[in-house]
ZANU-522065 format. One record per residue: x, y, z of N, C-alpha, C in turn. Coordinates in nm, 3 decimals, decimal comma, always signed. Atoms other than C-alpha are relative to their C-alpha. Example, Ala and Ser with C-alpha at 12.3 -4.5 7.8 and 13.67 -1.06 7.14 Angstrom:
// residues 2
> n_xx; n_yy; n_zz; ca_xx; ca_yy; ca_zz; c_xx; c_yy; c_zz
> +0,089; -0,119; +0,000; +1,230; -0,450; +0,780; +0,090; +0,120; +0,000
> -0,082; -0,119; -0,006; +1,367; -0,106; +0,714; -0,077; +0,109; +0,073
END
This chain:
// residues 205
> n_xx; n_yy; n_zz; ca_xx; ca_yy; ca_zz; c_xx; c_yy; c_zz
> -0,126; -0,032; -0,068; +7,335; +5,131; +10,637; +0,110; +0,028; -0,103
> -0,112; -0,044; +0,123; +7,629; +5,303; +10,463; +0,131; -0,080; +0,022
> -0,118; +0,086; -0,049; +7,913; +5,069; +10,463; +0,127; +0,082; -0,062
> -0,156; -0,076; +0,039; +8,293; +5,152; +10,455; +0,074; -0,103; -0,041
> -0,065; +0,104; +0,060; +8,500; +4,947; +10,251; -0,018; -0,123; -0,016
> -0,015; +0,152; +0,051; +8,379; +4,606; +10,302; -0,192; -0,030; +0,016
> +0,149; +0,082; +0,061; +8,012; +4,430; +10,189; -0,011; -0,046; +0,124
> +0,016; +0,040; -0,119; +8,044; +4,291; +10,537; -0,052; +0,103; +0,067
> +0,062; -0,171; -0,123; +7,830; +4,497; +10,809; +0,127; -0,007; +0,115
> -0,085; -0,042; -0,115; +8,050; +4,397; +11,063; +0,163; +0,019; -0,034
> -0,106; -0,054; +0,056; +8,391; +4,462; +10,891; +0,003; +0,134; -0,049
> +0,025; -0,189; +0,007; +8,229; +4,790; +10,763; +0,046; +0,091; +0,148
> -0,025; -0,034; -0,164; +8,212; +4,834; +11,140; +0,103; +0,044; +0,050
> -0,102; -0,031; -0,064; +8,521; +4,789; +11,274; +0,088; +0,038; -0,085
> -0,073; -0,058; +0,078; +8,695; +4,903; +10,994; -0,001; +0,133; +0,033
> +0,012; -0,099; -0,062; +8,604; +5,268; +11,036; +0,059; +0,016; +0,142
> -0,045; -0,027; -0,157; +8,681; +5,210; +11,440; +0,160; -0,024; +0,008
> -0,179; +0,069; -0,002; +9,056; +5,085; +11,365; +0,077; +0,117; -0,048
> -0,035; -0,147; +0,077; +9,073; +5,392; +11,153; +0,026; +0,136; +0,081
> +0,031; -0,129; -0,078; +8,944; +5,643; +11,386; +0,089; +0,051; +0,114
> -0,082; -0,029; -0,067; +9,243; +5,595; +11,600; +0,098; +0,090; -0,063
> -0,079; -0,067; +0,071; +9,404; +5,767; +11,350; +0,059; +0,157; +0,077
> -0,001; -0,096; -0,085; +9,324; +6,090; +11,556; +0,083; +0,037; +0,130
> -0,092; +0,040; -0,123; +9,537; +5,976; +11,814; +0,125; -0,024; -0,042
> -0,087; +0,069; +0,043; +9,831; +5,835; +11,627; -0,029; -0,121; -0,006
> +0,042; +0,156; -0,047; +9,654; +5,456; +11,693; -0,010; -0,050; -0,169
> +0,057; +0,074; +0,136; +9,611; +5,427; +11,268; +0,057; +0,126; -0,077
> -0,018; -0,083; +0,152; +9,724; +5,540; +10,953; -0,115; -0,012; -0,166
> +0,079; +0,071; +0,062; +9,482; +5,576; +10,720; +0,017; -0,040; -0,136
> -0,055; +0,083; +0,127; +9,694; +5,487; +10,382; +0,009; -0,149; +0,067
> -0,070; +0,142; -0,038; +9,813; +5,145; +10,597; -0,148; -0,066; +0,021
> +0,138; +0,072; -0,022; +9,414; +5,102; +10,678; -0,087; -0,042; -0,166
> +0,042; +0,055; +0,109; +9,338; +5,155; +10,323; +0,052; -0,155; -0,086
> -0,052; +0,138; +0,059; +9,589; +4,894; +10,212; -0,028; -0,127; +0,069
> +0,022; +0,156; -0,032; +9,502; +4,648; +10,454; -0,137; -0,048; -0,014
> +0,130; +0,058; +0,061; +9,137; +4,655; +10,376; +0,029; -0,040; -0,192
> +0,037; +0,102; +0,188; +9,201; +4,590; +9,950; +0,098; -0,104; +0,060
> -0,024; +0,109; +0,035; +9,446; +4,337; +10,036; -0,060; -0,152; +0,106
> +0,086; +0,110; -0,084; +9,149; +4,160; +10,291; -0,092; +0,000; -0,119
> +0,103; -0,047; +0,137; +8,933; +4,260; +9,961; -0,168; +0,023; +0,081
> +0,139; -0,077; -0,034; +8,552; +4,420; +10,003; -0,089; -0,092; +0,045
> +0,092; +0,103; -0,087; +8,387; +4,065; +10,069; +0,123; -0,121; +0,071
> -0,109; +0,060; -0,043; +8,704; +3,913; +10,243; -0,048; -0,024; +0,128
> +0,006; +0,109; -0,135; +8,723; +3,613; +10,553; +0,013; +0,060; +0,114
> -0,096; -0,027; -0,117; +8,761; +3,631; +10,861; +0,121; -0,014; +0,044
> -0,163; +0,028; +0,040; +9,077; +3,449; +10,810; +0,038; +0,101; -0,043
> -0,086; -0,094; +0,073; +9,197; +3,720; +10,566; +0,005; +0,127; +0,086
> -0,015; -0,142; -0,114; +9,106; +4,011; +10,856; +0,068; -0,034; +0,061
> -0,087; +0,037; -0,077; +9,267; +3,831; +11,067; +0,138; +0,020; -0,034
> -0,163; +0,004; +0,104; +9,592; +3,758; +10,833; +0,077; +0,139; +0,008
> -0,071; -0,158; +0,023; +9,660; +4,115; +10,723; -0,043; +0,139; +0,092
> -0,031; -0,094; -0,102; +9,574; +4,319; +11,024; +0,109; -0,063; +0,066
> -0,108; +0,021; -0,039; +9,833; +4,095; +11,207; +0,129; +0,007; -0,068
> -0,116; -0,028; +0,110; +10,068; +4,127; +10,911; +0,012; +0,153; +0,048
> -0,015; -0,134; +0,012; +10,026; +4,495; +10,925; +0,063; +0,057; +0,191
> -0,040; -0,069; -0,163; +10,065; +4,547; +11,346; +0,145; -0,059; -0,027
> -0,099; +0,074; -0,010; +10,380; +4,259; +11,277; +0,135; +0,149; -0,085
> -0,118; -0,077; +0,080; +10,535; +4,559; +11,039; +0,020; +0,113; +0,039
> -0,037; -0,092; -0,119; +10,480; +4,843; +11,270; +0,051; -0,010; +0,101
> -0,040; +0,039; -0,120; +10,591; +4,683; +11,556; +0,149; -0,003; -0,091
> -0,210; +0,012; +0,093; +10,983; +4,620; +11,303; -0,028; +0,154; +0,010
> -0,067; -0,151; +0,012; +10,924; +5,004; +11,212; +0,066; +0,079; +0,122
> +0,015; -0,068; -0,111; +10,890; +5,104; +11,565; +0,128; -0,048; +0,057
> -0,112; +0,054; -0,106; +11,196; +4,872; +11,701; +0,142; +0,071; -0,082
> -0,043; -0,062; +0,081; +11,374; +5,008; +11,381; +0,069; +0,115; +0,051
> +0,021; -0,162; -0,057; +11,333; +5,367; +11,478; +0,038; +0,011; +0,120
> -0,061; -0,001; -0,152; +11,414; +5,314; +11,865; +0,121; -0,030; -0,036
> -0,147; +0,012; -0,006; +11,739; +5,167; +11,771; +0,065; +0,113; -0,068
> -0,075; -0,175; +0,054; +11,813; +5,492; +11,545; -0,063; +0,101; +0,092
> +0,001; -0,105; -0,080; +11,753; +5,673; +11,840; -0,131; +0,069; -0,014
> +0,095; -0,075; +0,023; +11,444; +5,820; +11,666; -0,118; -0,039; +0,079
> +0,104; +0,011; -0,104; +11,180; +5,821; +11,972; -0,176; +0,041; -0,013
> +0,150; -0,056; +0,030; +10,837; +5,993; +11,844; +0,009; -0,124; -0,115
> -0,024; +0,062; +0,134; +10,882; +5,804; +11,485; -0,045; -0,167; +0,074
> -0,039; +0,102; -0,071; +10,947; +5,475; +11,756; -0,176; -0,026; +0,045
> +0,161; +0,010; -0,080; +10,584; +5,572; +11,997; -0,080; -0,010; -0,128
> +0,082; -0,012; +0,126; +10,378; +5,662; +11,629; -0,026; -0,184; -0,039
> -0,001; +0,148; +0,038; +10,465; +5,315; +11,529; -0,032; -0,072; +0,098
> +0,037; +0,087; -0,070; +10,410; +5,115; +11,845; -0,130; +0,043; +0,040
> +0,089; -0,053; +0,000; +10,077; +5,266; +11,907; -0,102; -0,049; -0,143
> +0,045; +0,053; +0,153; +9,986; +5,165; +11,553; +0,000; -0,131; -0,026
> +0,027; +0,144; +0,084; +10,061; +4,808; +11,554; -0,038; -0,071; +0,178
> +0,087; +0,062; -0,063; +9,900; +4,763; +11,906; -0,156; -0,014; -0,040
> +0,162; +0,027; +0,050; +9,572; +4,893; +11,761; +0,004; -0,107; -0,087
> +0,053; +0,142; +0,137; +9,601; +4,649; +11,433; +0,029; -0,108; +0,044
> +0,006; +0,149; -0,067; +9,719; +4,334; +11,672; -0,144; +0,019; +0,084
> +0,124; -0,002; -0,106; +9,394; +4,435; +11,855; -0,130; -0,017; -0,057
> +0,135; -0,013; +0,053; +9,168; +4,485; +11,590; +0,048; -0,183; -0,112
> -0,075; +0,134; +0,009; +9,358; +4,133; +11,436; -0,103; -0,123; +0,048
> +0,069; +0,106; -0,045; +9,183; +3,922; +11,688; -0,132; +0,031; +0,038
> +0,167; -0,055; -0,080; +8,821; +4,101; +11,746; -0,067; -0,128; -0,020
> +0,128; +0,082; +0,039; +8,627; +3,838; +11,571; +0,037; -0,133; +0,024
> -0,038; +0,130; -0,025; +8,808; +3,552; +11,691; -0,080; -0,072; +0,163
> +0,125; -0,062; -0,121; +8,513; +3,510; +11,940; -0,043; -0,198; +0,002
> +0,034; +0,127; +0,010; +8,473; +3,093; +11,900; +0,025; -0,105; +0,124
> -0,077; +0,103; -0,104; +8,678; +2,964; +12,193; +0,090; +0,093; +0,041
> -0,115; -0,072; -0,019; +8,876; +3,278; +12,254; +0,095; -0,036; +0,163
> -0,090; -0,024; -0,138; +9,028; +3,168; +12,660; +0,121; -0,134; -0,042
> -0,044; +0,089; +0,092; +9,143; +2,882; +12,419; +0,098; -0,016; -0,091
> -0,051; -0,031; +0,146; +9,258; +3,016; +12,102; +0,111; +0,046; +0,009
> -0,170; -0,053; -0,033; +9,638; +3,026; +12,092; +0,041; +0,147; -0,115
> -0,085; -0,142; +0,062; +9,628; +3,312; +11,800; -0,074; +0,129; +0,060
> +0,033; -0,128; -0,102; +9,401; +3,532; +12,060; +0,084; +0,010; +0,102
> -0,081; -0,040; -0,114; +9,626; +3,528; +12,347; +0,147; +0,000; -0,080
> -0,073; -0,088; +0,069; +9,893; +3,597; +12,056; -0,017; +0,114; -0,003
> +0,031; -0,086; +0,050; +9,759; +3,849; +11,951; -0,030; +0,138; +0,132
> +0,051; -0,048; -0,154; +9,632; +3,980; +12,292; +0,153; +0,070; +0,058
> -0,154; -0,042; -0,089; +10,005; +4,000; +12,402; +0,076; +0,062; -0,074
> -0,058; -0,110; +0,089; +10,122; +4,159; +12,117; -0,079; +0,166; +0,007
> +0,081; -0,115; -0,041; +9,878; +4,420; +12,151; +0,043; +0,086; +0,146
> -0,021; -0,031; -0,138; +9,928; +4,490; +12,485; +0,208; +0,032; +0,024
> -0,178; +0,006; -0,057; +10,356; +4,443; +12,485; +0,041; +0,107; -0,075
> -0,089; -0,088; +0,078; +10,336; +4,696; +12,200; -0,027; +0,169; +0,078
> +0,076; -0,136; -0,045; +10,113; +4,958; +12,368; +0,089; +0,021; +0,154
> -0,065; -0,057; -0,160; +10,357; +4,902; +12,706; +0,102; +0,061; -0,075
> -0,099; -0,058; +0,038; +10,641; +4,995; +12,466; -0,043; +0,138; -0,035
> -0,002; -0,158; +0,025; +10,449; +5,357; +12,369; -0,002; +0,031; +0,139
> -0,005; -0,118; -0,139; +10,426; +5,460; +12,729; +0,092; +0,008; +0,026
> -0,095; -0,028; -0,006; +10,722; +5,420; +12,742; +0,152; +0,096; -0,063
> -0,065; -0,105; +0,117; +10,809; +5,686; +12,488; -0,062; +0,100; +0,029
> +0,079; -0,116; -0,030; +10,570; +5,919; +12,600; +0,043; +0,116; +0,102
> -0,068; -0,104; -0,059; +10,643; +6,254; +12,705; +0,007; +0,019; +0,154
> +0,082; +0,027; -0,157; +10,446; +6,199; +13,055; +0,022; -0,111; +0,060
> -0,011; +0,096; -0,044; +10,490; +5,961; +13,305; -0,131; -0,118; -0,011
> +0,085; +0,084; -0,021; +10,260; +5,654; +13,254; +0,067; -0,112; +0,108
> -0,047; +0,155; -0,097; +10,252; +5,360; +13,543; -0,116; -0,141; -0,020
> +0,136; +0,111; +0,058; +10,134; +4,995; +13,483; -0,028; -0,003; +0,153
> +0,048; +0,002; -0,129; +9,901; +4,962; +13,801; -0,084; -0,095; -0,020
> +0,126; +0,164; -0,021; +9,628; +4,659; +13,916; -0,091; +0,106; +0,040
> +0,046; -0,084; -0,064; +9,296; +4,808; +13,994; -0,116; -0,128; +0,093
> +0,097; +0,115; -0,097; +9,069; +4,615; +14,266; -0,134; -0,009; -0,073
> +0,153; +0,039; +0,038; +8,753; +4,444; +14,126; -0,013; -0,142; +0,054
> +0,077; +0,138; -0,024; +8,570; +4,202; +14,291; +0,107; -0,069; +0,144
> -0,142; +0,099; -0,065; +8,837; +3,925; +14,447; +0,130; -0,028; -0,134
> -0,154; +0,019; +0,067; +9,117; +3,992; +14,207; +0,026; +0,096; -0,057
> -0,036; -0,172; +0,038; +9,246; +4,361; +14,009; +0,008; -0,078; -0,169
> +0,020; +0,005; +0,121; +9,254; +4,420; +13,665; +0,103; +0,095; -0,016
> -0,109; -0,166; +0,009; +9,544; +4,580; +13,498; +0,021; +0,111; -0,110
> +0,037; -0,107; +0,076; +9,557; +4,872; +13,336; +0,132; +0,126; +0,008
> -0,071; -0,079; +0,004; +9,745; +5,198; +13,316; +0,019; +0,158; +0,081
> +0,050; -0,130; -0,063; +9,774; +5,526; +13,499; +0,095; +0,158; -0,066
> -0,109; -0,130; +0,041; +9,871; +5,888; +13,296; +0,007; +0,061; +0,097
> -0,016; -0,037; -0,051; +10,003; +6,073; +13,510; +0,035; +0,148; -0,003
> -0,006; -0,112; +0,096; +9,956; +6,488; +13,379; +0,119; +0,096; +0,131
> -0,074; -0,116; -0,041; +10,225; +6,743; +13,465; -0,076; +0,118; +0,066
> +0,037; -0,142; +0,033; +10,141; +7,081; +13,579; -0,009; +0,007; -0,102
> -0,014; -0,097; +0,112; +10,001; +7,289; +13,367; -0,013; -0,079; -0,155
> -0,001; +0,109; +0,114; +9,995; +6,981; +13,097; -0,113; -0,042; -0,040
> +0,102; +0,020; +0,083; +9,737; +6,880; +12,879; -0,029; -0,184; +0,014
> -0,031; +0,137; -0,011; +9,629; +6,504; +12,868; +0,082; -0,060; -0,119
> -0,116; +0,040; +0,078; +9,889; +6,303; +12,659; -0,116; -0,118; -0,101
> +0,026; +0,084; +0,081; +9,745; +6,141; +12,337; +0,106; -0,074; -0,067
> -0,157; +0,097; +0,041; +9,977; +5,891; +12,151; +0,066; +0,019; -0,070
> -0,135; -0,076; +0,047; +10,185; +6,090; +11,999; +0,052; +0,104; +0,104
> -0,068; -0,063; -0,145; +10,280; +6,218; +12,320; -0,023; +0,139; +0,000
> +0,042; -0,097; +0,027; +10,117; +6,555; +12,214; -0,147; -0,003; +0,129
> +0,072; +0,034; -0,138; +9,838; +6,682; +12,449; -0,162; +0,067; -0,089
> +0,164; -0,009; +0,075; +9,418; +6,691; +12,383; -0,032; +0,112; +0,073
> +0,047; -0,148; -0,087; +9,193; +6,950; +12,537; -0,048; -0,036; +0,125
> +0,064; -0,006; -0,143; +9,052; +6,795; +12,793; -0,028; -0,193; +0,042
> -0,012; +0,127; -0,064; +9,055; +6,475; +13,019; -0,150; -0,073; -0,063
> +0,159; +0,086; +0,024; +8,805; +6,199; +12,894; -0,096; -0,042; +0,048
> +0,048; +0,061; -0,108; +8,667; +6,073; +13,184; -0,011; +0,123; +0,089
> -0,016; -0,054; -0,095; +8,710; +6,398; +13,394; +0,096; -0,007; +0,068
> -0,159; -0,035; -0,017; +8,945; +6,459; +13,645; +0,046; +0,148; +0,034
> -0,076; -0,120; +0,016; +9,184; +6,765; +13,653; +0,155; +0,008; +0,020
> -0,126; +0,045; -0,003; +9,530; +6,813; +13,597; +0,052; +0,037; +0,144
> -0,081; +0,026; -0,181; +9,790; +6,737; +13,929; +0,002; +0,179; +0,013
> -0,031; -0,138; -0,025; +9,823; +7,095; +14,093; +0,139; -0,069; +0,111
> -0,128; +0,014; -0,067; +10,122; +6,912; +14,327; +0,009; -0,182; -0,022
> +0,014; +0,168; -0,012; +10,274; +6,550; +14,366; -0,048; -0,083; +0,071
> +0,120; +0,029; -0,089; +10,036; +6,456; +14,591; -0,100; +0,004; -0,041
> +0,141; +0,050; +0,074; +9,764; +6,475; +14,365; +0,027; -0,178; -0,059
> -0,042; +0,097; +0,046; +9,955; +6,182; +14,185; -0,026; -0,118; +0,086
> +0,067; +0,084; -0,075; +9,977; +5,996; +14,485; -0,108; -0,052; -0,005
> +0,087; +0,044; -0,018; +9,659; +6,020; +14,543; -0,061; -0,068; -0,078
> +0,085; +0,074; +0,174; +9,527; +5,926; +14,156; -0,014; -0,156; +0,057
> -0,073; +0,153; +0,053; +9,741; +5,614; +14,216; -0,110; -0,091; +0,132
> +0,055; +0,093; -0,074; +9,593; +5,502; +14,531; -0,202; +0,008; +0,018
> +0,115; -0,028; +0,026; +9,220; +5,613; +14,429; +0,004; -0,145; -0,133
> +0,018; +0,130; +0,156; +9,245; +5,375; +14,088; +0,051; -0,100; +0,074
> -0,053; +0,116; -0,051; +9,425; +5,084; +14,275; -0,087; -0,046; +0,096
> +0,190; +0,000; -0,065; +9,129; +5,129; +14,513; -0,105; -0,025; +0,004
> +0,113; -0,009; +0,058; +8,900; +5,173; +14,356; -0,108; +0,133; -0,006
> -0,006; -0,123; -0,049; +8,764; +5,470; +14,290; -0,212; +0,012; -0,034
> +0,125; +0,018; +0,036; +8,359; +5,579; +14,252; -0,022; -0,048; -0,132
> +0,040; +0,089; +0,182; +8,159; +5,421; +13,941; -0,026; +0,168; -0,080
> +0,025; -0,132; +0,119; +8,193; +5,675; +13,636; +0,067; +0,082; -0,025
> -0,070; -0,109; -0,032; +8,428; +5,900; +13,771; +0,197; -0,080; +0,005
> -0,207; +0,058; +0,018; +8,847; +5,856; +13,663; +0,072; +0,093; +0,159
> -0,073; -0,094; -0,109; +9,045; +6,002; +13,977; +0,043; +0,095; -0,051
> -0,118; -0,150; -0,012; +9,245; +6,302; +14,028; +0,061; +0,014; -0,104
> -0,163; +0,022; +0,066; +9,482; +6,353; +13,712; +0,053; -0,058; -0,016
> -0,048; +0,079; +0,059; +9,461; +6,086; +13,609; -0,082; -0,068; -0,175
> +0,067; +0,026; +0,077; +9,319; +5,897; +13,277; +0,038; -0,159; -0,043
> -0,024; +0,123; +0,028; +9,309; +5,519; +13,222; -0,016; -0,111; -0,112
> -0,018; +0,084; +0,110; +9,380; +5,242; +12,995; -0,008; -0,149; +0,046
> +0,070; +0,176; +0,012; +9,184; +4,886; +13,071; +0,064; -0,098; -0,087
> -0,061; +0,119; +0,094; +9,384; +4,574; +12,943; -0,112; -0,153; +0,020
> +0,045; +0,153; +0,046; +9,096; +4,331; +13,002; -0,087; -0,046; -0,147
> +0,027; +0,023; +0,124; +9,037; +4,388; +12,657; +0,079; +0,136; -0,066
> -0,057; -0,173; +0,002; +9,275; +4,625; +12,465; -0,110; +0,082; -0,073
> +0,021; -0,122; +0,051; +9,129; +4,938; +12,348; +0,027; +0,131; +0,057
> -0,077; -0,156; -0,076; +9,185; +5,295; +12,393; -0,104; +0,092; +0,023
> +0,076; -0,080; -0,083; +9,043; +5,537; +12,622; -0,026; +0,155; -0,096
END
């Protein structure tokens, strides 16, 4: 197996995957390089832990930074960036996690930073519950313009919905998205124009 930066298989692992958000705006990959040498190539779990939360803790200042100078893309780039590294922060904290007071840190940082990019985003996102079982799960709903592309996190648009789909042709597609996902909608298939974002574990769609 070809490893990426660290002697660890499973830090090789998710290293690369923390990265790959990059494509999205979710990672930078100078800030990924620096936070792997200063976890070093056979470095703890402690030390992954340490300096990915160090690193989301300093995007999350850039990002509040940048919103207060008005500067709004500069603001989403950054909060988008230090939800992924509070996310990738607590992966391996897997011992007692419903327990572990720096996973449901970490968990809520992740999550409080990624509500602050939708909220920068060019498109309307809504936080919504979706029905499973006897209780909902919450998550997110994009919501595409006419004529609009799906919204990656730099509020720029991809080629094509991930899940399927198609973009709204009126506001009544919207509607409907909303009450199809809150629903529940068939297994496999994302509703109408829409594209979703699962918080019972963060990652990105």
């Amino acid at each position: 197996m070809t490893k990426f930066l660290f002697q660890d298989e499973a830090f090789s692992f998710e290293a690369p995957r923390a990265a790959g958000f990059a494509r999205y705006g979710g990672a930078d990959l100078g800030e990924v390089l620096a936070i792997a040498n200063a976890i070093g190539s056979a470095g703890t779990e402690d030390a992954w832990q340490r300096e990915w939360a160090h690193a989301g803790a300093r995007a999350q200042s850039l990002a509040e930074a940048s919103l207060a100078r008005g500067h709004r893309v500069s603001a989403r780039e950054a909060f988008l960036r230090a939800s992924n590294y509070f996310r990738t922060a607590e992966f391996f904290l897997r011992n007692n996690p419903t327990q572990d007071p720096a996973v449901k840190e970490l968990f809520g940082l992740s999550r409080k930073t990624f509500a602050a990019t939708t909220k920068l985003m060019d498109g309307p996102v809504e936080p919504i519950k979706i029905s499973y079982t006897s209780t909902t799960l919450p998550g997110y709903l994009f919501v595409l313009r006419q004529g609009s592309r799906v919204a990656d996190g730099r509020g720029g648009g991809g080629r094509s919905l991930p899940h399927g789909g198609h973009v709204p042709r009126a506001p009544s597609d919207a509607r409907l998205a909303r009450r199809e996902v809150e629903g529940g909608s068939r297994p496999g298939r994302t509703p109408l124009g829409a594209t979703c974002r699962f918080n019972s574990r963060p990652s990105f769609c």
